[in-house]
Residue frames as qw, qx, qy, qz and C-alpha x, y, z in Angstrom:
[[0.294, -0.827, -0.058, -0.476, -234.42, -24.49, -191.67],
 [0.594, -0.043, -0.633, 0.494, -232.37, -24.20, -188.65],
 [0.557, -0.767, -0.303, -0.095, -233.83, -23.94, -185.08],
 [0.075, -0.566, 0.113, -0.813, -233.88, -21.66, -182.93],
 [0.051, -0.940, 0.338, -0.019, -232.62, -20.60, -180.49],
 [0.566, 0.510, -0.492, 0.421, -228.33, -21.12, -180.51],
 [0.763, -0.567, 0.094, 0.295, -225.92, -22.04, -177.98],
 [0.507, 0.821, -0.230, 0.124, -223.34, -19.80, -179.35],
 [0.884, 0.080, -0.026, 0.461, -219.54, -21.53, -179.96],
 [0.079, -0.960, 0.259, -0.072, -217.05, -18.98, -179.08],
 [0.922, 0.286, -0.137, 0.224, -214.15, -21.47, -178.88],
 [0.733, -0.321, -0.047, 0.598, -210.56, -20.78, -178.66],
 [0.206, 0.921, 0.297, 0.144, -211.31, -17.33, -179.97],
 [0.796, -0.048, -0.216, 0.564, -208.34, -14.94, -179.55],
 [0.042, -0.044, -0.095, 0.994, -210.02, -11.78, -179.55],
 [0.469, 0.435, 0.609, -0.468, -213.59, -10.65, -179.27],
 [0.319, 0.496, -0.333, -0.736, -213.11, -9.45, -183.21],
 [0.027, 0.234, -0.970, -0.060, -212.75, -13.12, -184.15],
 [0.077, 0.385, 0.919, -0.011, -215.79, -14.14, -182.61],
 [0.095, 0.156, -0.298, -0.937, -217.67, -11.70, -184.91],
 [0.308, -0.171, -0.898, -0.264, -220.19, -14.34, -186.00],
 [0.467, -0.337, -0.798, 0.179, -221.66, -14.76, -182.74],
 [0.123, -0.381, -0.230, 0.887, -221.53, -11.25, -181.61],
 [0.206, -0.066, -0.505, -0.836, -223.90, -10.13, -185.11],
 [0.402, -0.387, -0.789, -0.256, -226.35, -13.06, -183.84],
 [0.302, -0.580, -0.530, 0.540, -226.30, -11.85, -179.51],
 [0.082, 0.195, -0.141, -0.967, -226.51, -7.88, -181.07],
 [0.285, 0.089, -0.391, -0.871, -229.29, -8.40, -183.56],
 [0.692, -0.203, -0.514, -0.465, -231.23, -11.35, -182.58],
 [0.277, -0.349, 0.727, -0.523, -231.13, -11.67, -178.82],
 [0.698, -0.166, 0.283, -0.636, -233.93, -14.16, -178.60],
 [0.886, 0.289, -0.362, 0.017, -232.04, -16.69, -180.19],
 [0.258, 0.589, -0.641, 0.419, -229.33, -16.55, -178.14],
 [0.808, -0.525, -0.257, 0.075, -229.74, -19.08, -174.78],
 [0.851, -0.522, 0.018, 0.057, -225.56, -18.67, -174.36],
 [0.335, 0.704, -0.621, 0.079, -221.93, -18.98, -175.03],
 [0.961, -0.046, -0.036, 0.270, -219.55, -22.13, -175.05],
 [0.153, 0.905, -0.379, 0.120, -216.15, -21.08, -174.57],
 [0.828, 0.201, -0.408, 0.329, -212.95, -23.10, -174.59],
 [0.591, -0.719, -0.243, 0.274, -210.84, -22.55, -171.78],
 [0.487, -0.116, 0.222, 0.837, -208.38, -20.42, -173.83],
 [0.233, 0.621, 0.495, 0.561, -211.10, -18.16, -175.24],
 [0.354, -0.077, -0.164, 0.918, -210.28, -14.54, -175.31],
 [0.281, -0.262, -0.348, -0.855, -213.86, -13.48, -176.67],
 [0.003, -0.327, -0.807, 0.491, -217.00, -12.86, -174.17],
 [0.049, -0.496, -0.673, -0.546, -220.40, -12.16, -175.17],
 [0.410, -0.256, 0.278, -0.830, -221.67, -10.74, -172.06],
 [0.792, -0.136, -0.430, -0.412, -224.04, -14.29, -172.20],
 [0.834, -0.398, 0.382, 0.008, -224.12, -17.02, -169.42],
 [0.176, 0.406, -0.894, -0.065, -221.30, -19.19, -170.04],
 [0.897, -0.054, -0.012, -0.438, -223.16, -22.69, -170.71],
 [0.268, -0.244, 0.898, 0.248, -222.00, -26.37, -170.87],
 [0.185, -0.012, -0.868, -0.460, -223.85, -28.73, -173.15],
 [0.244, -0.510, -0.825, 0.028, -226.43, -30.69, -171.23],
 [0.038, 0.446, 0.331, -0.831, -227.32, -26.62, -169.37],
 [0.164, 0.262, -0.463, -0.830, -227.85, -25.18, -172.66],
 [0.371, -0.243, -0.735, -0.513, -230.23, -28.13, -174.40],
 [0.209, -0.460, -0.783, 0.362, -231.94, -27.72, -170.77],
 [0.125, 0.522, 0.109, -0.837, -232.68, -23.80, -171.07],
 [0.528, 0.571, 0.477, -0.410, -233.92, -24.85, -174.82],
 [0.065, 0.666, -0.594, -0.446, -230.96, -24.54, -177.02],
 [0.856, 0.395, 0.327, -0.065, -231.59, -26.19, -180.55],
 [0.814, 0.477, -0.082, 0.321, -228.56, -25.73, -182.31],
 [0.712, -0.378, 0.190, 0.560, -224.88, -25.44, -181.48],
 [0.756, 0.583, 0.139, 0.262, -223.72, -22.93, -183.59],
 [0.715, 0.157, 0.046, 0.680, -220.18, -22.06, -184.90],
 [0.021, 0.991, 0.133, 0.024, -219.99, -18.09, -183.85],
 [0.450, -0.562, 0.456, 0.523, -216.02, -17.88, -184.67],
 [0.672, 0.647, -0.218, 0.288, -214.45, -16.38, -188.60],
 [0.513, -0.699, 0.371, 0.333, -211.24, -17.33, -187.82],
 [0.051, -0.732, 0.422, 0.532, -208.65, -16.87, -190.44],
 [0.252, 0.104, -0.915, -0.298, -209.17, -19.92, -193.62],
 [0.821, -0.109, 0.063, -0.557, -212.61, -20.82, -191.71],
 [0.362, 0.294, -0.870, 0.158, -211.02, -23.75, -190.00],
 [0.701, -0.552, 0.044, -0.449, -212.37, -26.26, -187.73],
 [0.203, 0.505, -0.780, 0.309, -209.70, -27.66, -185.65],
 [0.467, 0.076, -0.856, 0.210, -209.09, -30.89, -183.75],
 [0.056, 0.108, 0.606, -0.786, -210.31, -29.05, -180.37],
 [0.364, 0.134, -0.118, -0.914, -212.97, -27.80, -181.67],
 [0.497, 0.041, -0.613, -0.613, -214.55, -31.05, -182.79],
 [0.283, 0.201, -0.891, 0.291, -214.43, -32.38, -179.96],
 [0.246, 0.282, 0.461, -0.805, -216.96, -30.16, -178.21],
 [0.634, 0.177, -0.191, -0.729, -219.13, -30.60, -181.86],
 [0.519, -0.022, -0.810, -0.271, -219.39, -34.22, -181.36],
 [0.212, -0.146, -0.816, 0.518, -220.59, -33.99, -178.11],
 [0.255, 0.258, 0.006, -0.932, -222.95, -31.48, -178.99],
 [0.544, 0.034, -0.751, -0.372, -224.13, -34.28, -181.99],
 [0.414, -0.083, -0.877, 0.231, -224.39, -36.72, -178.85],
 [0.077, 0.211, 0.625, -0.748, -226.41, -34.11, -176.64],
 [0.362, 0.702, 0.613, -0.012, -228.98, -33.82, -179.36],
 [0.092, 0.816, 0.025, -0.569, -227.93, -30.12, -181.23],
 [0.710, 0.628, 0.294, 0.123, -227.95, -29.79, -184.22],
 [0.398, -0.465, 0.240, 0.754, -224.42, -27.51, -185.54],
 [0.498, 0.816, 0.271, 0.111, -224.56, -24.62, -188.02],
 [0.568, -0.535, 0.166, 0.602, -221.74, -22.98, -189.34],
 [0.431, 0.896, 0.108, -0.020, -220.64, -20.40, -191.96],
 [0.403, -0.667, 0.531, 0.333, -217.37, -21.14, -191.69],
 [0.451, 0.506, -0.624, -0.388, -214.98, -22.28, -195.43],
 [0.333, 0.111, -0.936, 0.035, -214.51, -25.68, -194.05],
 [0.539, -0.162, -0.058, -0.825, -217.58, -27.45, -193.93],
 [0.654, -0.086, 0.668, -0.345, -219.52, -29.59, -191.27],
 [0.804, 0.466, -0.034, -0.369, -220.66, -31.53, -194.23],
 [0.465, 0.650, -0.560, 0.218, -216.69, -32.37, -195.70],
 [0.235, -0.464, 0.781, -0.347, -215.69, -34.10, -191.86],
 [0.566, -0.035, -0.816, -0.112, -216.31, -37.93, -191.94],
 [0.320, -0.252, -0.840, 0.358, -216.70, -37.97, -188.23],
 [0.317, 0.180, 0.473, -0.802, -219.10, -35.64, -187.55],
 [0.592, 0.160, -0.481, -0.627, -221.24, -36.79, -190.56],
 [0.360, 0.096, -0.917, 0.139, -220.83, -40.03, -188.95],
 [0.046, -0.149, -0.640, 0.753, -222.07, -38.78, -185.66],
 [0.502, 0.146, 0.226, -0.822, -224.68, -36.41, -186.61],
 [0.584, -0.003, -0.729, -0.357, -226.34, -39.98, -189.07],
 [0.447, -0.100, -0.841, 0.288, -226.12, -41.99, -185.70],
 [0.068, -0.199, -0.558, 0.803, -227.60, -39.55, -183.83],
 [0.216, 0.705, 0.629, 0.247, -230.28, -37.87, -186.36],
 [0.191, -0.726, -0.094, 0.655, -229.02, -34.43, -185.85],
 [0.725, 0.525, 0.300, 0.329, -228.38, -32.40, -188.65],
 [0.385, -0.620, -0.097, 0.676, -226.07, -30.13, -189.92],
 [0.249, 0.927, 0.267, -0.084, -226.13, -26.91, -191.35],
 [0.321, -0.142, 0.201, 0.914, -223.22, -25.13, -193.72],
 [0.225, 0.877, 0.234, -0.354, -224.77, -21.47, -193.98],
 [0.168, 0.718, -0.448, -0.505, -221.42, -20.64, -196.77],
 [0.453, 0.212, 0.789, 0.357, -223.03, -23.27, -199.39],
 [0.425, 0.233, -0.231, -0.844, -224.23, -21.19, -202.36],
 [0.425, 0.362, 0.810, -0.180, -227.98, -23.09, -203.22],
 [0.565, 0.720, 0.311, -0.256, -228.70, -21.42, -206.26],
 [0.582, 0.263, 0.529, 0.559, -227.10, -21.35, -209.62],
 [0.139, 0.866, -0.035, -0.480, -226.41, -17.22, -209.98],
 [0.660, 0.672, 0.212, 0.262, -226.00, -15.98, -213.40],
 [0.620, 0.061, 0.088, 0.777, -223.38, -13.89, -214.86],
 [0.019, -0.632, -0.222, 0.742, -223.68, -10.42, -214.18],
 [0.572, 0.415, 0.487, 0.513, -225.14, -8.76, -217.11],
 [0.221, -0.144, 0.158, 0.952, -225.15, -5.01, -215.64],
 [0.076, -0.636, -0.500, -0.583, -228.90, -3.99, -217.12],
 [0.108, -0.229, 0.398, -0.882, -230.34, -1.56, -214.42],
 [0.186, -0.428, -0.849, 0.246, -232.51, -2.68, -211.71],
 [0.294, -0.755, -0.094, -0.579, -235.61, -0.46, -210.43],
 [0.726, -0.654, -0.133, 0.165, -235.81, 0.37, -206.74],
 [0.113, 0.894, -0.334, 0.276, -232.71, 1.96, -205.17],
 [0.929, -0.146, -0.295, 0.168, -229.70, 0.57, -203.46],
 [0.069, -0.920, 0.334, -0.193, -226.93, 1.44, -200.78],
 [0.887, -0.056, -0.308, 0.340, -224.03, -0.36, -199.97],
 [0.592, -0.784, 0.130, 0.133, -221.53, -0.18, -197.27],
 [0.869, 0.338, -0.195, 0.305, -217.82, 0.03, -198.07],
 [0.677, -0.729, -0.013, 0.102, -215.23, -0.21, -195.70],
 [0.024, 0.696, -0.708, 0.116, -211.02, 1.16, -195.33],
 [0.056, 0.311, -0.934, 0.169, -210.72, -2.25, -194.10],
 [0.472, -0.226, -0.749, -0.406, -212.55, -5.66, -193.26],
 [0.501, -0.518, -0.609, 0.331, -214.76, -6.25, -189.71],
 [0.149, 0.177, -0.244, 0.942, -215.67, -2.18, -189.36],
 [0.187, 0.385, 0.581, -0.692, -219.15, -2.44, -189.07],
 [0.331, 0.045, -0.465, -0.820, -220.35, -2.48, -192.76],
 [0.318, -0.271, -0.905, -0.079, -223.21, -5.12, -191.49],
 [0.184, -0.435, -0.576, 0.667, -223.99, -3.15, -188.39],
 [0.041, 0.335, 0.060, -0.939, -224.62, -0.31, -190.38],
 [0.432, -0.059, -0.535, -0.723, -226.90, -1.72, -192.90],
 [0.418, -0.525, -0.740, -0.058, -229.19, -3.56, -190.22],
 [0.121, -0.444, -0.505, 0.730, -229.19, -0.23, -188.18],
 [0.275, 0.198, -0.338, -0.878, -229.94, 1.82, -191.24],
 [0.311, -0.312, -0.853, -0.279, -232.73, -1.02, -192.27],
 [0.334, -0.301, -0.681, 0.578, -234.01, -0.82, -188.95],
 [0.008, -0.367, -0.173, 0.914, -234.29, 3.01, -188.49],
 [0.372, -0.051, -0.549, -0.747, -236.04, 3.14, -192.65],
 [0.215, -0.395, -0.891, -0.065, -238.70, 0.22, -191.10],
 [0.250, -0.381, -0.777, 0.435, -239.62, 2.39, -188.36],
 [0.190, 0.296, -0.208, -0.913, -240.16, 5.52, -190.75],
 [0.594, 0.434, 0.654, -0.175, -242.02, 3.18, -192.46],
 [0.100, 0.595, -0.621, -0.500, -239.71, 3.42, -195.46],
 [0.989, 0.138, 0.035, 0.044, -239.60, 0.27, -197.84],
 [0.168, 0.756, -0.632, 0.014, -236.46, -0.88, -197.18],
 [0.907, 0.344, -0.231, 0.068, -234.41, -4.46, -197.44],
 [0.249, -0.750, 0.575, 0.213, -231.39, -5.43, -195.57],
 [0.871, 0.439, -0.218, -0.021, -229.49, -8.23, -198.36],
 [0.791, -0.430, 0.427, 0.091, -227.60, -10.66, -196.16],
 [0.555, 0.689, -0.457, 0.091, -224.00, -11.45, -198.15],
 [0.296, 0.391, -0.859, 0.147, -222.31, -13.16, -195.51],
 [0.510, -0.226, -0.829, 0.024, -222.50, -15.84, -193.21],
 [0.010, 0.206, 0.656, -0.726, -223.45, -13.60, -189.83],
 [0.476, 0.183, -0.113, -0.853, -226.19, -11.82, -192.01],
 [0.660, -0.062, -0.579, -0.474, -228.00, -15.22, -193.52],
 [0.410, -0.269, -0.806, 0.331, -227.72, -16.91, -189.65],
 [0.236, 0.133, 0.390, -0.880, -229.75, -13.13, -188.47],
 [0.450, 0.201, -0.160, -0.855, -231.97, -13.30, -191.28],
 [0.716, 0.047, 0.690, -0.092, -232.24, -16.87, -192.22],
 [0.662, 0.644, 0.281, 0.262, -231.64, -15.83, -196.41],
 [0.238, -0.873, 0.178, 0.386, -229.04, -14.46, -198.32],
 [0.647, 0.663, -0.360, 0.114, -226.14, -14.76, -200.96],
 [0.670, -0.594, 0.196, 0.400, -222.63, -16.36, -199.03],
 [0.655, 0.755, 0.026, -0.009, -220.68, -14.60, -201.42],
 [0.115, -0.712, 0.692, 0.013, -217.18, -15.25, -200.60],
 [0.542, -0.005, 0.840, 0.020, -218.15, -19.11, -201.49],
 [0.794, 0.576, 0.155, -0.122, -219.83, -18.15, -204.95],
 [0.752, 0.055, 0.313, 0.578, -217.40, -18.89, -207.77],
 [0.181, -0.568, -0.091, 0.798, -215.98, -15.69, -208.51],
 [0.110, 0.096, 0.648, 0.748, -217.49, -15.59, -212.13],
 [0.285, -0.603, -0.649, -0.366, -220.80, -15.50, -210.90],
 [0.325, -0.437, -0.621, 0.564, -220.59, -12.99, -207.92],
 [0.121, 0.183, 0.016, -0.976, -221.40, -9.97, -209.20],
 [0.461, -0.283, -0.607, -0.582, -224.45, -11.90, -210.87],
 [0.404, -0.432, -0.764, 0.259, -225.43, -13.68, -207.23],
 [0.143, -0.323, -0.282, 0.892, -225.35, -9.52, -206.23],
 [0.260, 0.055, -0.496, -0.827, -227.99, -8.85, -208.93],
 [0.442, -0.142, -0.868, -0.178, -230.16, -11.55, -207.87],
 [0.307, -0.409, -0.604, 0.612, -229.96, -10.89, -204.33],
 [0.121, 0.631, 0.180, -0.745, -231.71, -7.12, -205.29],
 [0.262, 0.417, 0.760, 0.425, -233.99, -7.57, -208.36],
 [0.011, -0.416, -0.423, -0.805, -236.32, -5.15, -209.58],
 [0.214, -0.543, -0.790, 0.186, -238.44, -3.51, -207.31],
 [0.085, 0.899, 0.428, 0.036, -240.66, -0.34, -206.11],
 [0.397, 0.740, -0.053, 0.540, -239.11, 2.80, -207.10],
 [0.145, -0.790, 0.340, -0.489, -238.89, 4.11, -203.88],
 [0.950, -0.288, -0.095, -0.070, -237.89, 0.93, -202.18],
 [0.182, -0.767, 0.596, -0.153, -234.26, 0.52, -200.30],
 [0.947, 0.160, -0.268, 0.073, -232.25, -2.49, -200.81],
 [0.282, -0.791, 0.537, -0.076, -229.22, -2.53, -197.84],
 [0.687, 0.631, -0.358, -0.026, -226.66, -3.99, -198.86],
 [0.694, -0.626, 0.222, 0.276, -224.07, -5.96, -196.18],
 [0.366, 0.808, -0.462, -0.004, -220.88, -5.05, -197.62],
 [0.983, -0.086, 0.137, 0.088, -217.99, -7.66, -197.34],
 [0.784, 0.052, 0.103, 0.610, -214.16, -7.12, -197.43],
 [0.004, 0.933, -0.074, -0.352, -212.31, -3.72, -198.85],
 [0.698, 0.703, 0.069, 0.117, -210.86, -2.82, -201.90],
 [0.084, 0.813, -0.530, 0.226, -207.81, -1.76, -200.16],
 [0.767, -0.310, 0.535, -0.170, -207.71, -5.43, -198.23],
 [0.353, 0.539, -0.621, -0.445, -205.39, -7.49, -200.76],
 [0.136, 0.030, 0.983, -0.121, -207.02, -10.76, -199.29],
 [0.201, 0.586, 0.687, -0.379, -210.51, -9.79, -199.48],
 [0.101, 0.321, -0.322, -0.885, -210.52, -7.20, -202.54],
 [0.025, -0.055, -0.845, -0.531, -212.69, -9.51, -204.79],
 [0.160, -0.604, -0.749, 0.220, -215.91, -9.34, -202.91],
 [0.241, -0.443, -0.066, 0.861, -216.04, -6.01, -202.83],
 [0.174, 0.286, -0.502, -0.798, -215.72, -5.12, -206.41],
 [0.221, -0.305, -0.882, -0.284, -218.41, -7.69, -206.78],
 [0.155, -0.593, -0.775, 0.152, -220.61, -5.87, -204.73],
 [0.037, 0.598, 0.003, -0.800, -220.05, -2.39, -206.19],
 [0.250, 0.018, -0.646, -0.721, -220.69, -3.58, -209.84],
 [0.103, -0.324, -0.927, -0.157, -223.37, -6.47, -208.96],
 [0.005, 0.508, 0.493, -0.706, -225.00, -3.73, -206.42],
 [0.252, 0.513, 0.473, 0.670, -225.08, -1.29, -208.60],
 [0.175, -0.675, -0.536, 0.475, -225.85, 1.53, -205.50],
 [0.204, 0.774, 0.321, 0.506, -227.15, 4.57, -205.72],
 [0.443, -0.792, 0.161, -0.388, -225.73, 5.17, -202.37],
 [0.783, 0.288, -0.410, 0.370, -222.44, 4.63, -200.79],
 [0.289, -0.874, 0.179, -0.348, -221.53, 4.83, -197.15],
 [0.452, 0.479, -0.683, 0.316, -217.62, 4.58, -195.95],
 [0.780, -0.536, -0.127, -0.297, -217.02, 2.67, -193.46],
 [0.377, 0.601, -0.522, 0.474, -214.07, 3.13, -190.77],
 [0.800, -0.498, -0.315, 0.114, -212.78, 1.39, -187.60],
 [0.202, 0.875, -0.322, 0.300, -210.35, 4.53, -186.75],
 [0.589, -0.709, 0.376, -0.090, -208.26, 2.44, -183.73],
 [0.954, 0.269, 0.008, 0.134, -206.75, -0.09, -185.55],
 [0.079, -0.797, 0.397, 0.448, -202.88, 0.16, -186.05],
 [0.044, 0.354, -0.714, -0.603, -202.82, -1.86, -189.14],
 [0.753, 0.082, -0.244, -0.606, -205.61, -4.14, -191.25],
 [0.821, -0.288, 0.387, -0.305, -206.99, -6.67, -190.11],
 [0.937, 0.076, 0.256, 0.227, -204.90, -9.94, -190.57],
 [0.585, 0.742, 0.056, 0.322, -202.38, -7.45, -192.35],
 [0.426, -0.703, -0.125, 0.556, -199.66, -5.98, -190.09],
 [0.322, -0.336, 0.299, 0.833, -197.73, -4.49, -193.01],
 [0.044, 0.531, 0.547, 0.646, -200.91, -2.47, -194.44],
 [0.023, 0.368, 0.458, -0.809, -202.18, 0.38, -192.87],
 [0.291, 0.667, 0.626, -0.282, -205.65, 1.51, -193.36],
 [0.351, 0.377, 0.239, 0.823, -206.52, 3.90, -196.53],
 [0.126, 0.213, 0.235, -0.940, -207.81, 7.46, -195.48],
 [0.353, 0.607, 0.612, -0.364, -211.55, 7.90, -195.52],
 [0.284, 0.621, -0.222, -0.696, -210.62, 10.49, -198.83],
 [0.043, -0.423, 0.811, 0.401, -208.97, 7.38, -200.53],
 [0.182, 0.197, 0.963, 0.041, -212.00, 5.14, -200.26],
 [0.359, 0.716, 0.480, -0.359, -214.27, 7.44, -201.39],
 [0.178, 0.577, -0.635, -0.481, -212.11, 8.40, -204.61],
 [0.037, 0.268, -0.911, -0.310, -211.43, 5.07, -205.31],
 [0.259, 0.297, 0.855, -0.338, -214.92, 3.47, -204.22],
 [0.376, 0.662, 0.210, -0.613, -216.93, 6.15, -206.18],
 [0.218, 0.553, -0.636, -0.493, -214.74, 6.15, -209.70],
 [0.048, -0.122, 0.972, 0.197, -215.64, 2.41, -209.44],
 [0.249, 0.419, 0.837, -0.247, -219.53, 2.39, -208.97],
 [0.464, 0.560, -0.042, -0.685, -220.02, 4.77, -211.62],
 [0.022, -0.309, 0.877, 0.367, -218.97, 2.23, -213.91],
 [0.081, -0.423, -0.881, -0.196, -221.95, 0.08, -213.63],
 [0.148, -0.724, -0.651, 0.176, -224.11, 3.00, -211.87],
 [0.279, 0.615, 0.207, 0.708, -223.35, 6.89, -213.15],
 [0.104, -0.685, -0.025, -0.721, -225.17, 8.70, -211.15],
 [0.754, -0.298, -0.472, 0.347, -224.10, 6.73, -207.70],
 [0.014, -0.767, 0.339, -0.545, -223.29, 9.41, -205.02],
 [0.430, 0.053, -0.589, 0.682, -221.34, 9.46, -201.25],
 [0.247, -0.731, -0.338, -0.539, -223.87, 10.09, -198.95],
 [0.698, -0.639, -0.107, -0.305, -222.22, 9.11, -195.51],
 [0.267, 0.603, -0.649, 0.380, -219.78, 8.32, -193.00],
 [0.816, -0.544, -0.067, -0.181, -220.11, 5.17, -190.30],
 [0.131, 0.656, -0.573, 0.474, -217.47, 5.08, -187.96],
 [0.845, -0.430, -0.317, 0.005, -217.55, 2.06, -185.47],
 [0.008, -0.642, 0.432, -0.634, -216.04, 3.93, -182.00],
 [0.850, -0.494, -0.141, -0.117, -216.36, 1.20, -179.65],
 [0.762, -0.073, -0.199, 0.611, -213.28, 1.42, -178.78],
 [0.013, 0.402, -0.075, 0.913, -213.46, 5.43, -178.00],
 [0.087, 0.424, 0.501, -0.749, -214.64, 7.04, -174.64],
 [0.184, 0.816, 0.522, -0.166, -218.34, 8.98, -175.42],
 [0.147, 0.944, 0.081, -0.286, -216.75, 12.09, -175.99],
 [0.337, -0.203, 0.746, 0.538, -213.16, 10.72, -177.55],
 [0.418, 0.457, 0.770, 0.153, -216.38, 9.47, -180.18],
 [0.193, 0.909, 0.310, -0.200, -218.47, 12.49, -180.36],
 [0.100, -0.706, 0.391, 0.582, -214.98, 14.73, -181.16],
 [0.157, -0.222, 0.709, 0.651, -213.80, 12.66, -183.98],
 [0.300, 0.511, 0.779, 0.203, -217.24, 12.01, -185.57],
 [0.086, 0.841, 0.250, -0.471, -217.33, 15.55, -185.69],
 [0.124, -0.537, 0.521, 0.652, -213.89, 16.22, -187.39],
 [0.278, -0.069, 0.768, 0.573, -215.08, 14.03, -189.96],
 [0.266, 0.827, 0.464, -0.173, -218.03, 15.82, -190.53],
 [0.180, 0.929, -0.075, -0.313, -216.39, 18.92, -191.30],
 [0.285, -0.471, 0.730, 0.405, -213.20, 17.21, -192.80],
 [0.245, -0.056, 0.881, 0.401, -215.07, 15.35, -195.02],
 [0.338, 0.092, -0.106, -0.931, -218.67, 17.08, -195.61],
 [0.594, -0.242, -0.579, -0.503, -220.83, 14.42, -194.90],
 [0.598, -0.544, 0.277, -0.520, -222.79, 13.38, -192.11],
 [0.486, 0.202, -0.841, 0.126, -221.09, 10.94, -190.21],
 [0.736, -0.363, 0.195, -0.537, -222.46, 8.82, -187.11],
 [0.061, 0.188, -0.971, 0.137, -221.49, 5.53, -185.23],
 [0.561, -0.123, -0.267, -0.774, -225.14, 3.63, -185.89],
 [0.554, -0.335, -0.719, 0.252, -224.91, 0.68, -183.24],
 [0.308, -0.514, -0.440, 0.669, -224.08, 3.50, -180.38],
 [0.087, 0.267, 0.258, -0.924, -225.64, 6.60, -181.55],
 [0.499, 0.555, 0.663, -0.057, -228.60, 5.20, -184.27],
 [0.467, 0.083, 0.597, 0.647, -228.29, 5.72, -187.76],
 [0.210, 0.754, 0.472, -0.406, -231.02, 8.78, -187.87],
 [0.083, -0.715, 0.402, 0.566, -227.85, 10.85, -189.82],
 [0.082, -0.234, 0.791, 0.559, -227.37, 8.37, -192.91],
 [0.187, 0.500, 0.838, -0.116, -230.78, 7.43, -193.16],
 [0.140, 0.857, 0.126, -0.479, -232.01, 11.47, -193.69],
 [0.174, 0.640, -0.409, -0.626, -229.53, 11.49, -196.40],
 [0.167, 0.033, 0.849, 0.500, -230.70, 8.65, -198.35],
 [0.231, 0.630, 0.740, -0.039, -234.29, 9.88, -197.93],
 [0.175, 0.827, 0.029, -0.533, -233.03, 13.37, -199.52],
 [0.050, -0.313, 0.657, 0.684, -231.74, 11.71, -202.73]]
């Protein structure tokens, strides 16, 4: 179990996209948050006090944790510096990053000498089977996204949200590492071996009441040629009955990708659909989330229209306007 609340790590971030991690945890679980560390090169700001060490375990901060995906999930030289001191103020370090707190000799060292412990959140702990494809009861929606970091998370813990407060039955189903540090459970499924991911996606959303919702975080994009595998593992393993695109229209090329440009909202619903019928027939396109933080109010409001009428489904940015619009159309299927 890892305590609560976080001194969130923001590092040598280089943009606020970067420190993604940490932004999911200060969005969705303020009460964990005490803070932000930041390196003196870091381009990413939470809005949070800026803390040092010995402030932070004074305001009540119980773990240190990693709140940077930076490109290979690296933890660099700088970086360790501040986590052995962290070991040495008493915090414990969690991280969901590829390279793991676990794998460094000297912090293992450190946190032994000290009694601290540490936490990799992207260790798979269960032994997932091989997908075998039977149908699940209960019902399922996944996010899927033109590209990676639009907001497929955001939208399934606003959509979760909104269903609770109907007093739906509904499920959000943590998949990466920001989702299992909100929730505390989940699948890291970019760390399962890729034979078993579409089973670990089965697992993660078993059988349940018919009328029960199972949100899905969504993870990469089939059009992302780094990140493609996840995906497709979470459109077969899912199996949804419900499928909402997800676009970050400012962008001028994919993330980590200059020489890819984004596919059109038509392309990912072609290509996104044709594939979940495979394991799920009668899958449908019920929605459109658009993440417009980067758009003036009405810049927002205009284009979430066009793509209403451009694309016939209701569309809605569910952090800034609430998810009332995708939510109505999974309770009319």
């Amino acid at each position: 179990m890892i305590e609560t609340p976080y001194l969130l790590f923001l590092g040598d971030a280089p943009d606020q996209l970067a420190a993604k991690v940490a932004q999911g945890i200060k969005d969705w679980r303020p009460e964990n948050a005490v803070g932000q560390f930041r390196m003196d090169n870091c381009k990413a700001d939470l809005g949070l006090k800026d803390m040092g060490l010995v402030e932070a375990r004074e305001a009540g901060a119980k773990t240190l944790v990693i709140g940077v995906a930076n490109r290979g999930g690296v933890i660099s030289q700088e970086w360790k510096k501040v986590l052995v001191m962290a070991l040495e103020e008493g915090f414990d370090l969690a991280s969901g990053l590829h390279n793991l707190l676990r794998d460094e000799p000297d912090l293992v060292a450190v946190a032994e000498a000290t009694g601290q412990k540490l936490h990799d959140v992207r260790v798979p702990e269960v032994d997932y089977p091989i997908a075998n494809g039977v149908k699940r009861k209960g019902k399922r929606c996944l996010a899927v996204g033109t590209d990676c970091s639009v907001g497929k998370m955001y939208t399934a813990l606003a959509m979760d949200a909104e269903m609770r407060d109907r007093g739906m039955k509904s499920t959000f189903r943590a998949t990466g590492q920001t989702g299992i540090l909100i929730t505390g459970d989940g699948v890291p499924l970019d760390a399962v071996i890729a034979d078993f991911m579409a089973g670990s996606v089965e697992w993660l959303t078993p059988d349940n009441d018919e009328d029960h919702w199972d949100l899905i975080e969504g993870q990469g994009s089939l059009f992302h040629v780094s990140y493609s595998g996840v995906t497709m593992a979470l459109i077969h393993g899912g199996q949804p009955d419900a499928l909402i695109l997800s676009h970050e229209p400012t962008r001028d090329h994919m993330r980590g990708l200059p020489g890819y440009q984004q596919p059109s909202l038509e392309a990912l619903r072609d290509t996104a659909l044709n594939l979940a019928k495979v394991a799920n027939p009668a899958c449908q396109v019920v929605g459109v989330s658009v993440n417009t933080q980067h758009m003036g109010e009405d810049e927002a409001k205009a284009y979430l229209a066009k793509v209403e009428a451009d694309m016939g489904l209701p569309a809605t940015d569910p952090f800034r306007f609430g998810s009332a619009k995708l939510v109505d159309a999974l309770a009319a299927m």
